[in-house]
C-alpha positions as CSV (number, residue, x, y, z in Angstrom):
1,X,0.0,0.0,0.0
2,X,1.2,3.6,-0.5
3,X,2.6,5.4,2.1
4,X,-0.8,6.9,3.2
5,X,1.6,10.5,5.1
6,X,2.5,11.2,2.1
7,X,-0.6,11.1,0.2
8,X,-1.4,15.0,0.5
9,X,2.1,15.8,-1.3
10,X,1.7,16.8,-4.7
11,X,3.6,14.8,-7.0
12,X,6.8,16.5,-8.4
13,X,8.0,16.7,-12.0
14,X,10.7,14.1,-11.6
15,X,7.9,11.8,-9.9
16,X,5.8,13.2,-13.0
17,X,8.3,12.0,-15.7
18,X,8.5,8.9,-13.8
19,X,4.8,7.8,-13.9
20,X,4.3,8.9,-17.4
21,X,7.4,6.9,-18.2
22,X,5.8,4.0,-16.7
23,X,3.0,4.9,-18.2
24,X,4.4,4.5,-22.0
25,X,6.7,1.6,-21.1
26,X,6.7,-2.1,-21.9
27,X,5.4,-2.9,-18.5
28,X,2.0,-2.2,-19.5
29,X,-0.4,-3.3,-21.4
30,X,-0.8,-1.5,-25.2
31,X,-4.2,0.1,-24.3
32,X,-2.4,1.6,-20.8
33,X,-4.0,5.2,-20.5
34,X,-1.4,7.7,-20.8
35,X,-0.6,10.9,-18.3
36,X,-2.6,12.9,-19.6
37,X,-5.5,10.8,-20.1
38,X,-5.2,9.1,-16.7
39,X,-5.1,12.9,-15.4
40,X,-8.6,13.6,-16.8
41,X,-9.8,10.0,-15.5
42,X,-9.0,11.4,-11.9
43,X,-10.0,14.9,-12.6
44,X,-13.7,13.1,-13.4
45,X,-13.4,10.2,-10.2
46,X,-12.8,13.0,-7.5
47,X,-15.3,15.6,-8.8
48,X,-18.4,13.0,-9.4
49,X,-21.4,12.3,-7.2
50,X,-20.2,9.6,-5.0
51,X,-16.5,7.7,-4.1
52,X,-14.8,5.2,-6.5
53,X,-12.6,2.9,-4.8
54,X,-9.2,1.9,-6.7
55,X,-10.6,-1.3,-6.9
56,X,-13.0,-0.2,-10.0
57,X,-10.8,2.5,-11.3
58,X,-7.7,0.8,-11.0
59,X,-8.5,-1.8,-13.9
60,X,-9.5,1.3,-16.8
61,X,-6.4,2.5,-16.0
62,X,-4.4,-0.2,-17.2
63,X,-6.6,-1.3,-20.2
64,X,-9.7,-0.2,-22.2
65,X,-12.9,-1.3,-20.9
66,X,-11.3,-2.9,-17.2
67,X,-10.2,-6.1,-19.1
68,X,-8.2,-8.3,-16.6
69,X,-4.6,-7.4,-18.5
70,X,-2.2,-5.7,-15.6
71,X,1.1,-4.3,-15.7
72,X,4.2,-7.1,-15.7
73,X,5.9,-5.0,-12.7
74,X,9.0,-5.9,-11.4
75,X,8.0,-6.3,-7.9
76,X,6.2,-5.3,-4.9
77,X,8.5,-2.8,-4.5
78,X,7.5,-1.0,-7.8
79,X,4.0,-2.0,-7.6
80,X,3.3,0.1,-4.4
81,X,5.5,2.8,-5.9
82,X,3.2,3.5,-8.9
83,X,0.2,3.1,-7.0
84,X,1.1,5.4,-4.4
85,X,2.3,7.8,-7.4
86,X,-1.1,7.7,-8.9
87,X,-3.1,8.1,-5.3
88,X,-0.9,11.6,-4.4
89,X,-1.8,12.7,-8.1
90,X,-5.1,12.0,-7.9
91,X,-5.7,13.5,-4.1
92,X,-3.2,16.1,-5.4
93,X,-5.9,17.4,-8.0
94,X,-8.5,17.3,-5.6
95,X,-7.3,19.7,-3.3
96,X,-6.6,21.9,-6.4
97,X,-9.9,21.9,-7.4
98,X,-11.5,22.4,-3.8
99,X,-8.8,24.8,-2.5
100,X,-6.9,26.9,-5.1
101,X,-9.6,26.2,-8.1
102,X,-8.3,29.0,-9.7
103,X,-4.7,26.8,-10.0
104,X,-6.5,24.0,-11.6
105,X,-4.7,23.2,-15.0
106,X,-5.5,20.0,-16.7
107,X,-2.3,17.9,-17.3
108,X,-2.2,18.2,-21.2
109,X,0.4,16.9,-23.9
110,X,1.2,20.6,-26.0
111,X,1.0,19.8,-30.2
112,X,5.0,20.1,-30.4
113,X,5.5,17.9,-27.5
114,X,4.1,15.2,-29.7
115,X,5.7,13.2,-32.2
116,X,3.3,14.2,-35.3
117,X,2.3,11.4,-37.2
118,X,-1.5,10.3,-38.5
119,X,-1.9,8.6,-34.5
120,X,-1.2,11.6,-32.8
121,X,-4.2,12.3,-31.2
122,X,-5.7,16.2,-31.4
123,X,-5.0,18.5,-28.0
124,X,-6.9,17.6,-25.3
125,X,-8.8,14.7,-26.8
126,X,-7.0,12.1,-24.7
127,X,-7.6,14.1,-21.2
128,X,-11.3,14.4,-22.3
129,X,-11.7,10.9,-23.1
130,X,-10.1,10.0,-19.7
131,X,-12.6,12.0,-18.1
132,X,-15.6,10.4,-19.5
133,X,-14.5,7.2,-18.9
134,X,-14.3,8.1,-15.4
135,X,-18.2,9.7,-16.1
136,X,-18.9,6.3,-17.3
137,X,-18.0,4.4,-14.3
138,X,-21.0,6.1,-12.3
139,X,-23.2,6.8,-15.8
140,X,-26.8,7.0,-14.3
141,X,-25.1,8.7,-11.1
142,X,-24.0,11.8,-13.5
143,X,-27.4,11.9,-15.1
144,X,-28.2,14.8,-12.5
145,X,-25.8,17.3,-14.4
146,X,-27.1,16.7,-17.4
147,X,-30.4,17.6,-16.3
148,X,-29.2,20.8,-14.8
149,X,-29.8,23.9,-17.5
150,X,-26.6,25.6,-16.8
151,X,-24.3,22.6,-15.4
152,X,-25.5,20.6,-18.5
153,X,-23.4,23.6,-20.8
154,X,-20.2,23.0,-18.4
155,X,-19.5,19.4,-19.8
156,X,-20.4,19.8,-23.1
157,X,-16.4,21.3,-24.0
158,X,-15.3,17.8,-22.8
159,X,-17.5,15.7,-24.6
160,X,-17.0,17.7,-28.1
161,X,-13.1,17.4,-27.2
162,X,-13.5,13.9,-26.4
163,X,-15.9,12.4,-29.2
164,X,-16.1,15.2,-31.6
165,X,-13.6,13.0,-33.8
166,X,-16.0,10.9,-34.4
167,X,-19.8,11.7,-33.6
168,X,-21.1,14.0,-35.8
169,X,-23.2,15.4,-33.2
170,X,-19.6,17.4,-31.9
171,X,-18.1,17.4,-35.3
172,X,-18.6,20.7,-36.4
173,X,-17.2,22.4,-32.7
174,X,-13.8,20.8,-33.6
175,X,-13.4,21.3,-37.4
176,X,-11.0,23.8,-37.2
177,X,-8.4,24.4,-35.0
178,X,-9.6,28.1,-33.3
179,X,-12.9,26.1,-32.5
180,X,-11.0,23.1,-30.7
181,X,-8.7,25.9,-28.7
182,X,-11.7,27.5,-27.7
183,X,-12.5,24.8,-26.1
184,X,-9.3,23.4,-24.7
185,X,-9.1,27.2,-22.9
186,X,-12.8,26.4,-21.3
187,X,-11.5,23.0,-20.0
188,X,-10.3,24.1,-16.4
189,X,-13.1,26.5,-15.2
190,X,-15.6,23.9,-16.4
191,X,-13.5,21.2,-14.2
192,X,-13.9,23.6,-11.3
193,X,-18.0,24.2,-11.9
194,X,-18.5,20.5,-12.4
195,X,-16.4,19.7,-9.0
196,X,-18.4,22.2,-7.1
197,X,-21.7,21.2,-8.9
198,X,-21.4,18.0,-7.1
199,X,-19.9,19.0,-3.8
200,X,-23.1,21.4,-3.5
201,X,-25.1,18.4,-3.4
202,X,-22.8,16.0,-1.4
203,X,-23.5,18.8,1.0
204,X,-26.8,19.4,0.5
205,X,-27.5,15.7,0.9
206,X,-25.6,15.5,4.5
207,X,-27.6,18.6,5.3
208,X,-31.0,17.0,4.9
209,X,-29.0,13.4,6.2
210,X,-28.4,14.9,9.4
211,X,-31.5,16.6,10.0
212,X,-34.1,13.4,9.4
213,X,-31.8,11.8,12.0
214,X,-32.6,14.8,14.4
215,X,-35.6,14.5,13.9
216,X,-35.9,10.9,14.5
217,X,-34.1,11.4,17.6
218,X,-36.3,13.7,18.7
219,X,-39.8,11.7,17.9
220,X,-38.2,8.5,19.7
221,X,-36.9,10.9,22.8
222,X,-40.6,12.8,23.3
223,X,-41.9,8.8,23.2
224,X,-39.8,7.7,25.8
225,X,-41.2,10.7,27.8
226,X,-44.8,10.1,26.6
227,X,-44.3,6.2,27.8
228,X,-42.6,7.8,31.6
């Protein structure tokens, strides 16, 4: 298990370069989720309606659709390392988006960082897939947001960036690359809205929680008085 003091430290960029090196090596399966696409995978987990234990996420991360491939690691030793490297990254972005929201940056691969070739996949498209697939895992949970007027506009940058490739519904808010960049730029504040959309209601929900049990306390304490 990671080392669970360390887990509020941020990763750094040597620790960084060493998980998205892990990330792209042998080690893992072919259909491993990158950096950036596991970033927007954890951006989604932390900010949705309720928890998701490793235990379910853990398995997308390694291969497309949870099948049962996992990492060839080298040991124990390196097992708990990467798994305590993706924990502090993923309660690192948390406490972004809950206390310095204005900080929040997705993690995303820049068009010259890329090696350009025909597989190269557009900016942003892999963090915005990652996030939906971390939507997916709590699908009819979401379904709240998307009935929201205002909250339902705050995803829609993530799905166009995500599936506008290939669904014609988002097609025409990516065909060109000042459309796309508009949306890439709407990417962290709609992170932020979507975080606090749900914590609103987490909190909302212990609100009213708390105050049925009061009030079941109360109607059992004035029956105990009645039956004295």
């Amino acid at each position: 298990m990671a080392d669970l003091r360390a887990l509020d430290e941020p990763l750094t960029d040597p620790e960084l370069d060493e998980l998205e090196g892990f990330l792209a090596s042998d080690l893992v399966p072919p259909d491993c989720m990158d950096l950036e696409m596991l970033d927007g995978f954890l951006t989604a987990i932390v900010s949705g309606p309720e928890s998701v234990q490793p235990s379910e996420w853990l398995p997308q991360v390694w291969s497309d659709g949870g099948r049962t491939s996992n990492p060839a690691f080298t040991g124990s030793d390196q097992a708990q390392r990467i798994m305590g490297l993706m924990l502090r990254h993923m309660v690192g972005i948390q406490r972004t988006l809950g206390e310095s929201p204005t900080r929040f940056k997705p993690l995303l691969y820049m068009p010259d960082e890329k090696a350009r070739n025909d597989k190269t996949p557009p900016e942003a498209s892999a963090w915005c897939e990652g996030y939906m697939s971390g939507v997916k895992l709590r699908d009819d949970e979401w379904q709240p947001l998307y009935d929201a007027q205002d909250a339902r506009d705050w995803v829609f940058p993530i799905e166009a960036l995500a599936f506008g490739d290939e669904d014609p519904e988002f097609a025409e808010w990516v065909d060109d690359k000042e459309k796309r960049a508009s949306l890439v730029d709407e990417l962290a504040v709609a992170s932020v809205l979507i975080y606090r959309f749900w914590q609103d209601r987490r909190r909302a929900s212990e609100v009213r929680g708390s105050g049925s049990r009061r009030e079941l306390h109360d109607t059992g304490r004035k029956t105990r008085q009645r039956l004295h």
